[in-house]
C-alpha positions in Angstrom: 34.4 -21.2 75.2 35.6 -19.4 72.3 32.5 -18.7 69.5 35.2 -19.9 66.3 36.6 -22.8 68.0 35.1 -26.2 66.1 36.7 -29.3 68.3 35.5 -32.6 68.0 37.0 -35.3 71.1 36.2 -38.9 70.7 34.5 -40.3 74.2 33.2 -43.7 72.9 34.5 -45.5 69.3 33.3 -48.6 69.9 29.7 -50.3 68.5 27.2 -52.6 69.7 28.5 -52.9 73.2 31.2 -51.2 75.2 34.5 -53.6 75.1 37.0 -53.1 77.9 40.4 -54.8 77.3 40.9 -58.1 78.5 43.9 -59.8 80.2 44.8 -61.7 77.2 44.9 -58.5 74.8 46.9 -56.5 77.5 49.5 -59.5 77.4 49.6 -59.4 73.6 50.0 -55.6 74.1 52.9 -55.9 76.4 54.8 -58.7 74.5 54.6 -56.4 71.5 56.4 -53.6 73.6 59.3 -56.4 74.5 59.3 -57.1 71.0 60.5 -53.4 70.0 62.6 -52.1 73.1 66.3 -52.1 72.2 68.7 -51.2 75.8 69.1 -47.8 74.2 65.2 -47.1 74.8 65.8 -47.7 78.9 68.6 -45.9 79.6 67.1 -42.9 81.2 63.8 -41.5 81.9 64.2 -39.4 78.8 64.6 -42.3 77.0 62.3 -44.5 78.3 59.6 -41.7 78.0 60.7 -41.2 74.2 59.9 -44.6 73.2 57.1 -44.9 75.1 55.3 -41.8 72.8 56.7 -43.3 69.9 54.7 -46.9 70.1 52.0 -47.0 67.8 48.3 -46.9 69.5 47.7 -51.2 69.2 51.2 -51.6 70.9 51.2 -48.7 73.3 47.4 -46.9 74.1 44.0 -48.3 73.4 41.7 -47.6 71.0 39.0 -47.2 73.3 36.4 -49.9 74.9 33.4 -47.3 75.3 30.4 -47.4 73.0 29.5 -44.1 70.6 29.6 -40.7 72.2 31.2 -38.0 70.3 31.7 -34.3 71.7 31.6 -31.0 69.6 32.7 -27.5 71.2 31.3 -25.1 68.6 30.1 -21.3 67.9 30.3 -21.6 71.9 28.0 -24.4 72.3 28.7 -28.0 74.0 27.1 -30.5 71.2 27.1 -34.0 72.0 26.3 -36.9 69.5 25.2 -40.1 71.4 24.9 -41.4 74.7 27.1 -44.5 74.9 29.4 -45.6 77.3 31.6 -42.9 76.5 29.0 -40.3 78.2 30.1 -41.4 81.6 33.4 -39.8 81.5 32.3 -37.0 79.4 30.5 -36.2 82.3 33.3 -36.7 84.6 34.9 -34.0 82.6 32.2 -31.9 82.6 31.9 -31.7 86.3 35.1 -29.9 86.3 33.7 -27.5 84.4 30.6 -25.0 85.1 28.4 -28.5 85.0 29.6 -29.0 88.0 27.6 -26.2 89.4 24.8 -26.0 87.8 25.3 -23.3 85.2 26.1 -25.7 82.2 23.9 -26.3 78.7 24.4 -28.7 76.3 22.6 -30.0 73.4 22.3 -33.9 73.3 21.3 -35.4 69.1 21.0 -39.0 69.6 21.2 -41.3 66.4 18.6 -44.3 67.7 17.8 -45.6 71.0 19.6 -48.6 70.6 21.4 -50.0 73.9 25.0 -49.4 73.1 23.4 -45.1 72.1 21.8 -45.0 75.4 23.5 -46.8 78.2 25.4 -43.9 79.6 22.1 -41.7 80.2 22.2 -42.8 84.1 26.0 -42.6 84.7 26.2 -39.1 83.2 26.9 -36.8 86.4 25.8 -33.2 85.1 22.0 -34.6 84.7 21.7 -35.0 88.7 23.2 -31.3 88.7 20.1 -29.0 89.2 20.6 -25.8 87.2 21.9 -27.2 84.2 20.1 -27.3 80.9 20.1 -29.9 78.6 18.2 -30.1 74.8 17.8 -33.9 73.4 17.5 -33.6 69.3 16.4 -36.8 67.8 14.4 -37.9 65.1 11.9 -40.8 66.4 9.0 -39.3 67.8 8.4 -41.0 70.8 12.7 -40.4 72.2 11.4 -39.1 75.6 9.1 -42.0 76.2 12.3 -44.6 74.9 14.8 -42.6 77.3 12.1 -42.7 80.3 11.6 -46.7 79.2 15.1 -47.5 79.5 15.3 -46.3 83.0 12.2 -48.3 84.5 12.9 -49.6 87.7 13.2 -53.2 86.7 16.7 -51.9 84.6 17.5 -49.0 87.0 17.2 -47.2 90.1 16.9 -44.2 89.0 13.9 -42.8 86.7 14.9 -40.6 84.0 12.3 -38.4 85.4 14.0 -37.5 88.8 17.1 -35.9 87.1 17.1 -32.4 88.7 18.5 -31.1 85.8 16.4 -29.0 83.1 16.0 -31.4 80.6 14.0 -30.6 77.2 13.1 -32.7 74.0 12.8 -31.1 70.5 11.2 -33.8 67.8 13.5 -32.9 64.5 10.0 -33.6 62.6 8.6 -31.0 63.4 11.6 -28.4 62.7 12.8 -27.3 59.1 16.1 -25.2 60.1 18.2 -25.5 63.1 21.2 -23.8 64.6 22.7 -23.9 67.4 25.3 -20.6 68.9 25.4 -20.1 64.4 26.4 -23.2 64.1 23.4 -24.6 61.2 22.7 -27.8 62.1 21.0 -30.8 58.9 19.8 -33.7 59.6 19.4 -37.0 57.2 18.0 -40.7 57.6 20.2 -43.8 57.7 19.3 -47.4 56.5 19.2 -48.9 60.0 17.0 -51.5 61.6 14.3 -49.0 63.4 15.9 -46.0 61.6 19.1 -44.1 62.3 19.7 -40.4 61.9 22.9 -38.9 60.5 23.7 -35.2 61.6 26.0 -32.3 60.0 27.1 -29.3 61.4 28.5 -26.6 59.4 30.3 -23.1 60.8 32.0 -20.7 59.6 33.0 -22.6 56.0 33.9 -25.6 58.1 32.1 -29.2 58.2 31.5 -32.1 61.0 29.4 -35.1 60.2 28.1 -37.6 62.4 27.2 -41.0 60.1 27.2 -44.5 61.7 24.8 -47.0 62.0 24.1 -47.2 58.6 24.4 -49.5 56.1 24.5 -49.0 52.2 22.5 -51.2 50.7 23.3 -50.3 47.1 26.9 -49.1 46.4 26.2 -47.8 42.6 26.7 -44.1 42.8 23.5 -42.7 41.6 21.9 -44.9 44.5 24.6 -42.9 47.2 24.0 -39.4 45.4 21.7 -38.7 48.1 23.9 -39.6 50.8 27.3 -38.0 48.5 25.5 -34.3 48.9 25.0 -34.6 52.2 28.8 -35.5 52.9 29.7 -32.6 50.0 32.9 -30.9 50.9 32.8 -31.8 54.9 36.1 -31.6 56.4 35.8 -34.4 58.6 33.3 -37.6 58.9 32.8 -39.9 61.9 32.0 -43.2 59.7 30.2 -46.4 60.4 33.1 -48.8 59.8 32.4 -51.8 61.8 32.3 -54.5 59.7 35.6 -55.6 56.8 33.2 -54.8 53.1 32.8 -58.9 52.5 31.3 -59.0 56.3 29.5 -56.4 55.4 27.6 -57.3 51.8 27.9 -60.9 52.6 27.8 -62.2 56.1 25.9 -59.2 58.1 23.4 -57.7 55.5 20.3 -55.6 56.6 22.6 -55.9 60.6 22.7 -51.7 59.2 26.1 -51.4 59.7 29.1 -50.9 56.9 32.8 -50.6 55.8 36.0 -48.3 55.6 35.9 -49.2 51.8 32.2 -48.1 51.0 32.8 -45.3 53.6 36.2 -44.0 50.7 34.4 -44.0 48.1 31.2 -42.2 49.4 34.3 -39.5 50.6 35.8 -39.4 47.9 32.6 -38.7 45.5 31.7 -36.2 48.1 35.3 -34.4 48.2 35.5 -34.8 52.1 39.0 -34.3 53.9 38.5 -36.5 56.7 37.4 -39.9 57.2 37.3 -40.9 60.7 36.3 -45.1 60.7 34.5 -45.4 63.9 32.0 -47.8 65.7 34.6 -50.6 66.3 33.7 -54.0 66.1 33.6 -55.3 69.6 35.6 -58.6 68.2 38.5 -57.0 67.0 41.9 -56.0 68.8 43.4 -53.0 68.4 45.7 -54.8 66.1 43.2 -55.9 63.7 41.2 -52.4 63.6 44.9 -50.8 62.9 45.2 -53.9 60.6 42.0 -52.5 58.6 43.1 -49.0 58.5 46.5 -50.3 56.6 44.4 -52.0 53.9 42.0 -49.3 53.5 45.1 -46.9 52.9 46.1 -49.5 50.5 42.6 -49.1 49.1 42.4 -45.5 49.0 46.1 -45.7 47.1 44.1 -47.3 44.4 41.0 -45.5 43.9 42.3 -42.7 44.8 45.3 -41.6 44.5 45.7 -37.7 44.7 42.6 -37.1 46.0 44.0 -35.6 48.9 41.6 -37.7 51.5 42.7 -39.2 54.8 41.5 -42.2 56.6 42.1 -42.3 60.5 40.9 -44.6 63.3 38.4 -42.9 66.0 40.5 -43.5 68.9 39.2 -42.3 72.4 40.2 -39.3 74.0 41.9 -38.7 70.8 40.1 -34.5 69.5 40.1 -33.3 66.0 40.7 -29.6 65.6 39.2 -28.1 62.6 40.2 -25.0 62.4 44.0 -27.0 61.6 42.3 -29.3 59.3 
C-alpha cells in the first residue's frame, strides 16, 4: 500500500440493523428498468451493457443492506471504522490479501457497542488467522469486556477470546495524541444514548471524518460550534442521516440519530467538501433514500448556493478517493 494514498470504500451504509432486499423491492426495481428500456437499449451486448451502467443506483444497483463499517487505506495503514454487517465481506476481501496469511495489521475505532456496530466481529475471517495483528480504538472503557460479552456462548459459538489472531485494545481515555503510519488521528463525543464517538483523520492537508450516531439536540450555531471545528475544512464526512429532519426533532428525539439537512448546515458552517449521508434507515427503499438526497440538494440550493458543497449517498462498495477530491 502506497504511504499517500487516502481511500475510503463503503462496506456497510445502513443503521440499526442490516436490511437485505426483499422480493417486493427487487420487483419494484425490475419494473422500473421495463419502465425505461426503449428496443434501441437491446439490440446488442454493447447496448444492453450501455444502458445497463447508465440506470441510476435505486433502478439499477443497491444501496447496500449491511450495517456501518467503513474502510480507510491511509499513510499505509488499513483503518476500519465499525464492525457492522459490512465487516464480513471486508474480511472476505481481506483474505485475498496478506490477511489471508497471517502477516496483516489493521486498526479497528469502533463508535459504540451497539448491535448493528458489532455484529460482524464473529464473521470477520482475518481474526481466526493467526499472525495477524489487530488494534481496537474506542472510547468506553470497558470495549474488551462488551466485545468478549457479545460473544458469550448463549449468542455464539465462538468466544471472542479464541481468535488466534493478535488482538490488542487501546482505551482513547487514556491517550492525548494519536497517529497512525502519520496519519493524526482526533477523537470527539456524540450525543447518543450510551455515548457515541466521532473520529477524524487528517494526512498530508487532507480530511476524513467518521460522524453518525449522533443526534443534535440544539441546531443554533453557537450550540454546534463545537461540533463545526471539529468538521473545519474536512474534505469528506460520513454523516448520520437516518432519519427526514421532522422525524428527527419531532417523532424520534433523544433515539441519537439525525438528518441530511442538519448534517448541510453543520458542513456548510464548517467549509467541508463532502457530505456523505450515511446510516440508512432500514425502512426506506432505495427510492426513497435517493428521494431524500433530491430534496436535500434542493435544500442545499437554498442555503447554500455557491458554497461549493456536495451531498452524496453512502452507497456500498462504492470508495471515495481523496487525493481526486
Amino acid at each position: 500500500m502506497t504511504t499517500n494514498k487516502f481511500e475510503i470504500t463503503f462496506r456497510g451504509v445502513r443503521g440499526s440493523i442490516p436490511t437485505p432486499i426483499t422480493p417486493d423491492k427487487m420487483k419494484e426495481k425490475i419494473s422500473a428498468v421495463i419502465e425505461r428500456v426503449e428496443i434501441s437499449d437491446i439490440e446488442s451486448e454493447d447496448s444492453r451493457k450501455e444502458f445497463v451502467e447508465g440506470l441510476p443506483v435505486e433502478v439499477g444497483g443497491i444501496i447496500g443492506g449491511n450495517s456501518s463499517c467503513v474502510e480507510v487505506s491511509v499513510a499505509g495503514k488499513d483503518i476500519v471504522f465499525d464492525c457492522g454487517s459490512g465487516l464480513r465481506e471486508l474480511g472476505l476481501n481481506w483474505m485475498g490479501r496478506e490477511f489471508g496469511n497471517g502477516s496483516g495489521e489493521a486498526h479497528i475505532f469502533v463508535s459504540h457497542t451497539h448491535y448493528d456496530h458489532i455484529l460482524g466481529i464473529p464473521f470477520f475471517v482475518p481474526f481466526y488467522i493467526k499472525g495477524n495483528q489487530f488494534n481496537f480504538y474506542g472510547g468506553h472503557d470497558d470495549l474488551e469486556a462488551r466485545l468478549a460479552g457479545h460473544q458469550n456462548p448463549e449468542y455464539f459459538p465462538v468466544p471472542f477470546s479464541v481468535f488466534p489472531s493478535d488482538i490488542s485494545f487501546i482505551d482513547l481515555n487514556e491517550v492525548s495524541d494519536l497517529e497512525i503510519g502519520g496519519a493524526k488521528i482526533s477523537w470527539k463525543k456524540n450525543y447518543h444514548p450510551g455515548g457515541s464517538y466521532a473520529y477524524r483523520i487528517d494526512h498530508n492537508g487532507k480530511s476524513f471524518i467518521y460522524a453518525t450516531d449522533s443526534e443534535y439536540k440544539n441546531i443554533g450555531k453557537q450550540a454546534l460550534q463545537s461540533v463545526i471545528d471539529f468538521f473545519k475544512d474536512a474534505d469528506l464526512v460520513v454523516f448520520d442521516a437516518q432519519y427526514t429532519f421532522i422525524d428527527g426533532i419531532e417523532v424520534k428525539e433523544d433515539w441519537g440519530h439525525s438528518s441530511a439537512f442538519i448534517g448541510i448546515d453543520i458542513a456548510l458552517e464548517a467549509n467541508v467538501r463532502k457530505l456523505a449521508l450515511y446510516h440508512h434507515e432500514p425502512t426506506y427503499s432505495d427510492f426513497k433514500i435517493m428521494d431524500l438526497l433530491r430534496l436535500s440538494e434542493k435544500y442545499l440550493k437554498k442555503v447554500g448556493k455557491g458554497s461549493g458543497l456536495e451531498v452524496l449517498v453512502a452507497c456500498e462498495g462504492a470508495t471515495i478517493d481523496l487525493n481526486l477530491a
